[in-house]
N, C-alpha and C positions, 0 to 999 in steps of 0.2 A: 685581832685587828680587823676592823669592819671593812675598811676600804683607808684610800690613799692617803694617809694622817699629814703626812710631810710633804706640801709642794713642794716648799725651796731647801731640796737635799738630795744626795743618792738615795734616799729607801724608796725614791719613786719606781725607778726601772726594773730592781732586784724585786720588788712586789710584785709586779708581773709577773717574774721569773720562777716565781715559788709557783704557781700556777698553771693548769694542765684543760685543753676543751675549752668547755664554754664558759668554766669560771675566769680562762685567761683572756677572750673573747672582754669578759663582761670587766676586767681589772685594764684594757687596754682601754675600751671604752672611756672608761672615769678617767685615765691619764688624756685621753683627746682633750675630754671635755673641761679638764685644768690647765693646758696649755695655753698659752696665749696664741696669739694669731701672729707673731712672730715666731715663737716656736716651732709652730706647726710646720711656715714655708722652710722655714731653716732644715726641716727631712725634705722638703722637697725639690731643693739642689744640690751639685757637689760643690764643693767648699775650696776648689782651688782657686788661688790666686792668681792675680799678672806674673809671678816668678814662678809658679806650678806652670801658667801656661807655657811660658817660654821656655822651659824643660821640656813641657809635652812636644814641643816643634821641635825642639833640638833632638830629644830622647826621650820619646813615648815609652810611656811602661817601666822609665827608671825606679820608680816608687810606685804602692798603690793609689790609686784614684780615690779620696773620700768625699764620704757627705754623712750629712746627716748628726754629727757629735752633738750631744748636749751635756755640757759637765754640771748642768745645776739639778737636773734631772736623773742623771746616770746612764744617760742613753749613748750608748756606746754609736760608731760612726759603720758604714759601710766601708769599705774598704777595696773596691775594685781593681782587676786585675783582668789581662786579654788574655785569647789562644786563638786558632784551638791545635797547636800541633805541640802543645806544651807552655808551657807557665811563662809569659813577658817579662819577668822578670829575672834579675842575675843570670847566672849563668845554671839553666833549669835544663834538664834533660831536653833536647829537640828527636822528638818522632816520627815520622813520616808525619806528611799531610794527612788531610782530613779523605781525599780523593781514593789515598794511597789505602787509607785505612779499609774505604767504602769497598776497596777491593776484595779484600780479608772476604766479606760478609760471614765476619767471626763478632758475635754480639758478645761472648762472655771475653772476649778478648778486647773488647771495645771498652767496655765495664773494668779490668784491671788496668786499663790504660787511662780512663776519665779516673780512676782512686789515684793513680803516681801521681796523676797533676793537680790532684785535690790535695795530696799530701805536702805535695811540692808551693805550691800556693801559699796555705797554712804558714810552714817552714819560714816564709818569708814574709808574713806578713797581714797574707790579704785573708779575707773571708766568701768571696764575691769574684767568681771566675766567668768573663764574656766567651766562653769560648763556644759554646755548641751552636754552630752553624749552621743552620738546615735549610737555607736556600735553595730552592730547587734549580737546578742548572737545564734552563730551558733552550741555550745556545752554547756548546764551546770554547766560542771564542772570550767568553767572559773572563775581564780580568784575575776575579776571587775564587773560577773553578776549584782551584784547587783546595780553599778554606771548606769545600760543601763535603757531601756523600754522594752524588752525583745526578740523576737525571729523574729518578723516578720516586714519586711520591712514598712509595712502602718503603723501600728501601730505608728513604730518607729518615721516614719514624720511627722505625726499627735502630737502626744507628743512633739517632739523636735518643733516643729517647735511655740505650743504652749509655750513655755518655752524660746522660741526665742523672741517672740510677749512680753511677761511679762516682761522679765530681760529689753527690750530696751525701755520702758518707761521711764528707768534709767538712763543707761549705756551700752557700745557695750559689746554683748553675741558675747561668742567665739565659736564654734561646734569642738568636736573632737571624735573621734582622725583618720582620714581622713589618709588611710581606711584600712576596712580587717584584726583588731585589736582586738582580739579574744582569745588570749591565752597570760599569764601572765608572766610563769618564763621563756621562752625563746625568750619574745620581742623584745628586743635590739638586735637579730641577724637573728631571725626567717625570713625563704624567703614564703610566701605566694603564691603560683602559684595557676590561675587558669583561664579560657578563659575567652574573654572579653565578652561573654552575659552572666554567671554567675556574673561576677564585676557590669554590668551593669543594670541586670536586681533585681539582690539578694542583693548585697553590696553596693550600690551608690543612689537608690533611695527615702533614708531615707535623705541623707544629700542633694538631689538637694531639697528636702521639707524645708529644712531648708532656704536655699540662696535662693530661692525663696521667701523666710518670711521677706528676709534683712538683715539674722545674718551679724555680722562686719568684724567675721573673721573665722578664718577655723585653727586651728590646727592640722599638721602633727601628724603622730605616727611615733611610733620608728621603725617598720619592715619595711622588704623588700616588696615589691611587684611585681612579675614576676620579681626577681633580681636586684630592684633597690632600693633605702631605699625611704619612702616616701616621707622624707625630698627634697629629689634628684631626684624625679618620673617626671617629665617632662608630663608622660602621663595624669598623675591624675591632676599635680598642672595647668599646660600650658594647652595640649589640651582639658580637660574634663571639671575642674573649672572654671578656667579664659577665657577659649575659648569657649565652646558650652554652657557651662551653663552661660555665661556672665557676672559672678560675679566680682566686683567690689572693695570687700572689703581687709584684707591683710591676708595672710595667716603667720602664728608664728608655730615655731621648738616647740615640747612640752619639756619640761628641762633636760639638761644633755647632754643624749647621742643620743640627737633626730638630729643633725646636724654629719657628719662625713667629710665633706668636702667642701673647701671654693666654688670652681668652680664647682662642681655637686649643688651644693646648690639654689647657685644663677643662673645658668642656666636653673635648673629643676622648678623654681617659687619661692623657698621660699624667705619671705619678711623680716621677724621679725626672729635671731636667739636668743633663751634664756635660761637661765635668760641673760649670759654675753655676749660677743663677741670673744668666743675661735676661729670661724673660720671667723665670720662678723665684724671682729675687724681689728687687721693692717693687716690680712692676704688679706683680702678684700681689705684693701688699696691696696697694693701689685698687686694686684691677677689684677685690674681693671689698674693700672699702667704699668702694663707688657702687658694689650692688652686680658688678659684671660680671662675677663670678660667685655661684651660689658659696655660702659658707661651709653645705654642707659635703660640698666636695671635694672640698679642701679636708675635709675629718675623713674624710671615703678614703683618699689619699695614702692621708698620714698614718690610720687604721693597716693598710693595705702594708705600708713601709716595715711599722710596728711589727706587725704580725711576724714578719720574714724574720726579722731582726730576733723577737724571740726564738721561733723556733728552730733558730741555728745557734741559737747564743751558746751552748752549751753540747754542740754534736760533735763528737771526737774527744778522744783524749788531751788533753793540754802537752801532756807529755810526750805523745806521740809525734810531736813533731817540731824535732829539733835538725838544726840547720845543713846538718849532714845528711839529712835525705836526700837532699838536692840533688841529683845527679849521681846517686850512688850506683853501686853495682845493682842490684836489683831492677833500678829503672832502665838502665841501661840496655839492661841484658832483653829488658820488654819492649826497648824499640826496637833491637835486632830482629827479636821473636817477631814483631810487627810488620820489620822492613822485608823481612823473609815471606813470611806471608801474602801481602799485597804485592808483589810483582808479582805482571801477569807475560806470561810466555803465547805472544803470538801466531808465531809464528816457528818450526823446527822441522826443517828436512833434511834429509841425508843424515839421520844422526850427527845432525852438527852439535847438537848438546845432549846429555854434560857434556867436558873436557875430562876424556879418561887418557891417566898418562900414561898408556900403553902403547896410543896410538897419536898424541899432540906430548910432544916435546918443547916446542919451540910456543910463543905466543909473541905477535904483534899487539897493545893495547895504543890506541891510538885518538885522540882529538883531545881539546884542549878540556873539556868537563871529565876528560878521566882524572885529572890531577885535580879538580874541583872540589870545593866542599859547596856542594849546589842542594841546597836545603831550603830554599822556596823564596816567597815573598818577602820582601823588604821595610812592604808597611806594619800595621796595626798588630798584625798576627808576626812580628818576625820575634824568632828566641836563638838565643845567643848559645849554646853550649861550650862546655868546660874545652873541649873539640870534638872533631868530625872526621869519621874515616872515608876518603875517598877509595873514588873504583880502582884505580891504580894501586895503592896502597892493600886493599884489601889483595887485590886478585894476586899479588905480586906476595904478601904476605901467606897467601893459601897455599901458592903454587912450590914455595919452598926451595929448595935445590932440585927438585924432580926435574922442573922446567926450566927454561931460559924466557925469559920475559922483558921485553923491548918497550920503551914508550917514546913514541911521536906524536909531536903536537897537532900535525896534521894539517898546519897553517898556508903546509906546502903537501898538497894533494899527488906531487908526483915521487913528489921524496918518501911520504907515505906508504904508497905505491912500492915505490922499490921495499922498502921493510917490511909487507905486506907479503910479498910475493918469496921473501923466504923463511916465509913462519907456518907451523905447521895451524895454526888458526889466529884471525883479526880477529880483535874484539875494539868494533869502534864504538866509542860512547857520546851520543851529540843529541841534543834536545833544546829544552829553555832557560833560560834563566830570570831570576825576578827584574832583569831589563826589559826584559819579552813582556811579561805577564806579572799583573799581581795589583795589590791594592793601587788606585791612582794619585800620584802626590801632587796635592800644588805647588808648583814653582818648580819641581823637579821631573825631569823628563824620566820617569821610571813606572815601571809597571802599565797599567790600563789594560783595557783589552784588545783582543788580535782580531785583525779582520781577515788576515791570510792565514789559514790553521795547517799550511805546510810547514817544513822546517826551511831553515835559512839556505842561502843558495849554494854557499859554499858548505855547507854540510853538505847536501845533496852531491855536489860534486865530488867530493871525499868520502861519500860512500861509494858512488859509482866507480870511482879510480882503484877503492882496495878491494871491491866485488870482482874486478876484471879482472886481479892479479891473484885472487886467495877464493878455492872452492870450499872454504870452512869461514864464513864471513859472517858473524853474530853481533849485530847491531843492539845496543842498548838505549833506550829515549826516555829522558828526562825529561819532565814534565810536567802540570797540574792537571791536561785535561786531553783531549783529540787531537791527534795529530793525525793528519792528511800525507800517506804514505804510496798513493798508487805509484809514481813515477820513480819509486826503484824496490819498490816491495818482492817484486818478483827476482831480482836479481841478488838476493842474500839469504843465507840458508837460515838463520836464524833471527827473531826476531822479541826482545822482551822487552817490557814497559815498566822501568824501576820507578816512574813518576818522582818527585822529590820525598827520597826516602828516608831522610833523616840522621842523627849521626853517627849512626852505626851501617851507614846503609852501605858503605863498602863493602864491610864484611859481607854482612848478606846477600852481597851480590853475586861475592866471591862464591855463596856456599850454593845457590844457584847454578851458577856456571859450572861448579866444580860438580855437580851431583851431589852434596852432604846434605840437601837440602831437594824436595821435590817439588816444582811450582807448583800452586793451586789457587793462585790468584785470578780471579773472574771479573770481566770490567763492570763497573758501576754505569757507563754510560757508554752509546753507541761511538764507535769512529766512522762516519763517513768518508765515503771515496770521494766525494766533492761537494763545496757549498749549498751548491743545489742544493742536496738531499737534506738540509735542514732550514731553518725557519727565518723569516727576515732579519736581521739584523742591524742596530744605526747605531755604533758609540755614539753620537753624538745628539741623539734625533732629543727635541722637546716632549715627544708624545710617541708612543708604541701603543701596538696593538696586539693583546698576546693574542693566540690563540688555543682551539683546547686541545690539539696536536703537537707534541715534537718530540726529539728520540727517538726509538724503537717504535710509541706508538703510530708517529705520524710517515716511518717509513711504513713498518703494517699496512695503514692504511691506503698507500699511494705503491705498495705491490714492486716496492723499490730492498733490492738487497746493496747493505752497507759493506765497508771493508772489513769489521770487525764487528759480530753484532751484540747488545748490550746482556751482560750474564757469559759472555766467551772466556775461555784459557784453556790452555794445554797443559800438558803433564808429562812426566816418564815414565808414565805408567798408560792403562787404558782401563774406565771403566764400563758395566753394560748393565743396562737397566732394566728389570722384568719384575711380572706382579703386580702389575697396580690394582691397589684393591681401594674401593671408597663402602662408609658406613652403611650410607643408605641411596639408593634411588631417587629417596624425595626427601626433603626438609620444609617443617615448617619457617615463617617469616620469622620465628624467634629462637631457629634453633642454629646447631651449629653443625659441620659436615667435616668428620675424620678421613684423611684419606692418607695410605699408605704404599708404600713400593720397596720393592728388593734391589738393592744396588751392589753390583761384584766387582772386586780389582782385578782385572782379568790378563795383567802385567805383574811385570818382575820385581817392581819397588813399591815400599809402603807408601801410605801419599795420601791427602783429602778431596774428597769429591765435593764439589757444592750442587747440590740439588737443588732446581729451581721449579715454581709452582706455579703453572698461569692460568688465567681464569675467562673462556673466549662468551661473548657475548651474540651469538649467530643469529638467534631470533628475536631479536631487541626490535622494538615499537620505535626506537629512536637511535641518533648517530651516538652510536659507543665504541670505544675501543675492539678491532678485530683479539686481541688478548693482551691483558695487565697482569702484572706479578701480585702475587698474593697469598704465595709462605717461600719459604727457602730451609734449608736443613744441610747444614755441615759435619760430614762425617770421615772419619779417618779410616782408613781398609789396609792393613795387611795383605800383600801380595797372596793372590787368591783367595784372600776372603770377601764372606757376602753377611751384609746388614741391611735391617728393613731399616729406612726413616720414614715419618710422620710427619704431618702437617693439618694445621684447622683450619676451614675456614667458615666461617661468621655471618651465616644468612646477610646480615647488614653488612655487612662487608661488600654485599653485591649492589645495593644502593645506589642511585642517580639521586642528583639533587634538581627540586621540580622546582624553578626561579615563580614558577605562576604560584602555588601556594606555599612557598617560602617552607618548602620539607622534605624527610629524603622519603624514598618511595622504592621499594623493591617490586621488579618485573615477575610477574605469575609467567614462568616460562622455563625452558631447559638450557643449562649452561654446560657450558666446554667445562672440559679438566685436563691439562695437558702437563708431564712431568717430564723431565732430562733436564740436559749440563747447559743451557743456554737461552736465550729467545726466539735462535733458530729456527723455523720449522722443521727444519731436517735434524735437531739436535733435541726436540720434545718426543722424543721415541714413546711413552706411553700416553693413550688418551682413553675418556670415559668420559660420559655426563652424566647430569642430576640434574632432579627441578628442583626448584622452589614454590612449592604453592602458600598462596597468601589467603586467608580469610578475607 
């Protein structure tokens, strides 16, 4: 068979399929080029209807999202589906958040966790999962903190890009929301301004981590960027994506109001408008018939669509996923594994934790999220599960008959109080809820983002009432992102961050508390002591101006210490770090630079240490970061044992991007290297430098 004999039948598509490289490349070609010019737009919108949509309002994610079907052809449809804290549809295992996860800074753990919701997905349906979110969180107070990995660009790639690798064992992972997507209730019209080495070097380098992994596709966001909607960015989609970074796969409008125009759309790259075809519909017809729209970018398009479409047509077993995976013990048991992980223990004095019952009998659990199943956002990202264990449930379930375990709601801060003061430890549980934070709804007064990143008042009060009466007082804070604790942090002996932990997250909190479990969660993102200390903020503002500071960098740089600094957690155990040893002195501009250290558990219980690797800039010719992260290494110690970890880092790795000749450029100069448990300075206990000499 020379090429495509049958327009009008299925041996179109399956002909493709038989094909591998460049022969399938060249058999996609010949199907463009026999489609008609309806064809073609009909891939590039989704296919829902006025009754798909008014489902979407009522109940997003009840079915998957399609586009794309053609039954004369055999070309099967896309199939879309949300996250990222698990699969939007039915009743899918729900995980911690994405924040919660960011905490872990466990990658092979990120990766078994994007395969359950690849499986899970499948199971139901879809082929096409939006869930890897790599927004950079360049303020707290942002609604969707919770949906990211949190503040800092490495981080962010590392994660996403794990989560990229997991989901496509499946099905095509989609990355969004591309880019500069950072504030909540004034998305859809917000203009983002800021020069192209901040974009480049602060906001872009988390998503080339991704497309570099092979994600499928890339999702716009709804702002502007330097005055142009993402959707329509020509600079982002055409020269940046598609053109230096190479990327091959399709870029999709994210729903709604992520398209505004048929000819900006399809000029500036986008491939997929969705769910429907308001503007890649007949207007497109239209639009390419009058001449507005070259032809041949419509084929670049549909080409781009094709491609994905084959090379997932066939990944995974068919069999492997039947409906009972959903929510099985397995997955289950990997949100625990997860929810256990990512809390991060702030704060522990007096031996207030664990709870050993030798010495707490009695247990106060107190405020009204302990009997909660507080599992996050409400919007786009929200998943339903089969159920959910709350902290109440859990802790009361661990503690067994050993102890006596009380709950007050806490509605009444003095009645608290009194139950407080005869228990041999409080454990109050008080944070957010997806009323506080989270995707923002129109017409519903729920979510957006915070502009006060304290807790509410009457928490505040209710913790200060059961701190006064109980000297074992262990606060727990739910959450997606910084909470602002000066004004009673000092008055509680313990202090953990379970973030929205998903629905197993009781348990784990329980095993926490209880010691079965030893924290080793590290924050992803700084908590400051006060607004101040971070970067303007306008839910509502038309225009922002980023800048190329915030988090840990931009306190560094202003010689300001946070309440918590970004890479912190405690443990019940203590580690001590010694040995750093690096490869070489010097590397060339194309080489790469090993550097190593000795880390001991110099405590009584097993536990993980997260090693973090920063990289300081001292004799820079220009304004750089005083130190950026740049490896991390998760390792587990046996009480008293000692392990080297390793890390690389990538001559280019240390690159600025020069806006004057549009390229990056490594400094001929000597860099810091600084290792330990934090971004602290007082917590990088080992340091050394290397040059970099450049030809």
């Amino acid at each position: 068979m020379e090429g495509i004999k049958v327009y009008d039948g299925s041996a179109a598509w399956p002909y493709v399929l038989q094909s591998e490289g460049e022969e399938r490349e060249r058999r996609i070609a010949e199907l463009v080029s026999r489609m008609t010019l309806e064809d073609k737009v009909a891939q590039m919108h989704g296919s829902a209807g006025i009754a798909d949509l008014a489902v979407m309002v009522i109940r997003y994610n009840l079915y998957p999202s399609k586009s794309g079907a053609n039954k004369r052809l055999g070309i099967p449809p896309i199939r879309f589906t949300d996250g990222p804290r698990g699969v939007a549809l039915g009743r899918s295992t729900c995980f911690p958040v994405s924040m919660a996860r960011a905490a872990t800074w466990d990658l092979e753990l990120e990766e078994r966790i994007a395969s359950a919701m690849g499986i899970e997905a499948r199971a139901q349906g879809s082929n096409f999962f939006g869930g890897v979110c790599i927004n950079l969180l360049r303020h707290p107070g942002w609604g969707r903190a919770q949906e990211t990995f949190g503040e800092d660009p490495y981080l962010l790639g590392a994660m996403g890009a794990a989560m990229v690798r997991g989901l496509q064992q499946h099905l095509m992972a989609c990355v969004k929301h591309f880019a500069c997507n950072s504030v909540e209730e004034s998305r859809f019209y917000v203009d983002v301004r800021l020069d192209e080495r901040t974009l480049r070097e602060v906001y872009l380098p988390h998503f080339k981590k991704c497309v570099d992994s092979g994600a499928a596709a890339v999702m716009s966001a709804y702002n502007r960027v330097n005055g142009e909607y993402c959707a329509h960015n020509a600079h982002l989609l055409r020269d940046i994506l598609k053109g230096e970074w190479g990327f091959d796969g399709l870029v999709m409008s994210d729903f709604f109001y992520g398209t505004r125009d048929t000819v900006k759309a399809a000029m500036g790259g986008l491939d997929i408008e969705m769910p429907t075809g308001r503007f890649f519909g007949k207007r497109l017809l239209r639009a390419v018939r009058r001449g507005e729209v070259p032809q041949k970018l419509v084929d670049e398009a549909v080409t781009r669509i094709l491609r994905q479409k084959a090379r997932f047509a066939e990944i995974g077993d068919p069999a492997g996923y039947p409906r009972k995976k959903v929510a099985c013990r397995e997955h289950r048991d990997l949100a625990r594994e997860a929810a256990c992980k990512s809390m991060v223990l702030l704060k522990n004095e007096s031996g207030a934790l664990p709870l050993r019952a030798e010495k707490v009998m009695s247990i106060a659990v107190i405020g009204e999220l302990a009997k909660a199943a507080n599992l996050g956002d409400h919007g786009s990202s929200r998943v339903r599960p089969p159920y959910a264990v709350t902290p109440f449930q859990g802790i009361r379930e661990r503690a067994g008959k050993s102890m006596t375990v009380k709950y007050c709601s806490g509605r009444d801060a003095a009645k608290a109080a009194r139950i407080a003061a005869h228990a041999d430890a409080a454990i109050l549980v008080v944070g957010l809820t997806y009323k506080d934070e989270g995707e923002a709804m129109p017409f519903l007064k729920l979510g957006g983002d915070r502009e006060d990143l304290a807790l509410p008042a009457e928490q505040v009060e209710l913790i200060e009432a059961v701190s006064s009466v109980n000297k074992r007082c262990v606060v727990v804070v739910e959450g997606g992102s910084a909470v602002i604790m000066e004004s009673w942090k000092d008055k509680v002996q313990a202090i953990l961050m379970a973030w929205y932990p998903g629905m197993e997250g009781g348990h784990a909190l329980a095993a926490i508390l209880f010691g079965d479990q030893n924290p080793c969660g590290k924050l992803p993102l700084t908590f400051p002591r006060s607004s101040r200390q971070l970067p303007p903020f306008d839910k509502k503002a038309r225009s922002m101006e980023y800048g190329y500071y915030h988090g840990y960098r931009l306190l560094d740089k202003e010689g300001q210490e946070p309440a918590f600094p970004f890479g912190f957690g405690l443990h019940y155990t203590t580690y001590a770090y010694s040995n750093l040893r690096l490869s070489a002195k010097e590397i060339a501009e194309d080489d790469v630079l090993r550097v190593s250290a000795d880390i001991s558990n110099t405590g009584y219980m097993a536990g993980c240490e997260i090693a973090q690797l920063y990289v300081g800039y001292v004799g820079s010719s220009l304004d750089r970061p005083v130190k950026e992260l740049k490896g991390f290494a998760r390792v587990h110690l046996d009480a008293g044992e000692k392990k080297t970890v390793a890390f690389e880092i990538l001559a280019s790795d240390l690159a600025y991007y020069d806006a004057s000749s549009n390229s990056w450029q490594i400094e001929d100069m000597e860099y810091q290297v600084y290792v330990g448990s934090s971004s602290r300075w007082e917590d990088l206990v080992l340091r050394d430098a290397f040059r970099v000499r450049c030809s």
